[in-house]
C-alpha positions in Angstrom: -31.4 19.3 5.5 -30.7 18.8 9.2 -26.9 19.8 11.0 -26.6 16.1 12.1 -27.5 14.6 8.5 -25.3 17.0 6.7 -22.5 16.0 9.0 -23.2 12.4 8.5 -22.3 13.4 4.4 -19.5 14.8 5.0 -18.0 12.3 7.7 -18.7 9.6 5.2 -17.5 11.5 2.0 -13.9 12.3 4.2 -13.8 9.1 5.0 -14.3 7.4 1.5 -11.9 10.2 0.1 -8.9 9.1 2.9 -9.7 5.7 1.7 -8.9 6.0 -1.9 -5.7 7.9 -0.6 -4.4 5.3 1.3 -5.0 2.7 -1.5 -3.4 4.5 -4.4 -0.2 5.4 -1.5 -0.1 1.5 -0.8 -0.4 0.8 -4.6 2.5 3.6 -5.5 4.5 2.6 -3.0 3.8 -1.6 -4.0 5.1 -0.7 -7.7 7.6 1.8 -6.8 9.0 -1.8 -4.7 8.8 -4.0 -7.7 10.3 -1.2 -10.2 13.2 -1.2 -7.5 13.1 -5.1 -7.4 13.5 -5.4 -10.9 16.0 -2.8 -11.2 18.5 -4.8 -8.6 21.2 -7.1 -10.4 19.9 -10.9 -10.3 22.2 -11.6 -7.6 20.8 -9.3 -4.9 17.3 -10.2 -6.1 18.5 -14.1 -5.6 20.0 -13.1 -2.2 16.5 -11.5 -0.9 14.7 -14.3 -2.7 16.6 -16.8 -0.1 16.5 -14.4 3.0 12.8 -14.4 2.6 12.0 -18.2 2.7 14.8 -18.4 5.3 13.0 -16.2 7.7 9.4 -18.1 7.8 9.3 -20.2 10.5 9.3 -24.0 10.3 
């Protein structure tokens, strides 16, 4: 097998492996949010439920 072919595998295998990282950190950190969400007493999850429509712009 050439140097620059070999390479090429293990460029594309880093980068496939950083991929799936990044998704299962952006998952984690997604449910780690909604665990925290669900966790808050209704009336701070009502308050951030306002502040969000609030903030879109008309």
């Amino acid at each position: 097998m050439e140097l620059s072919q070999l390479l090429n595998e293990i460029r594309a295998n880093y980068e496939k492996i950083l991929t799936r990282n990044q998704i299962e950190t952006v998952l984690s950190t997604r449910i780690q949010v909604m665990i925290s969400y669900r966790q808050a007493p209704s009336r701070i999850r009502r308050q951030s439920m306002s502040t969000q429509f609030l903030s879109r712009p008309l």
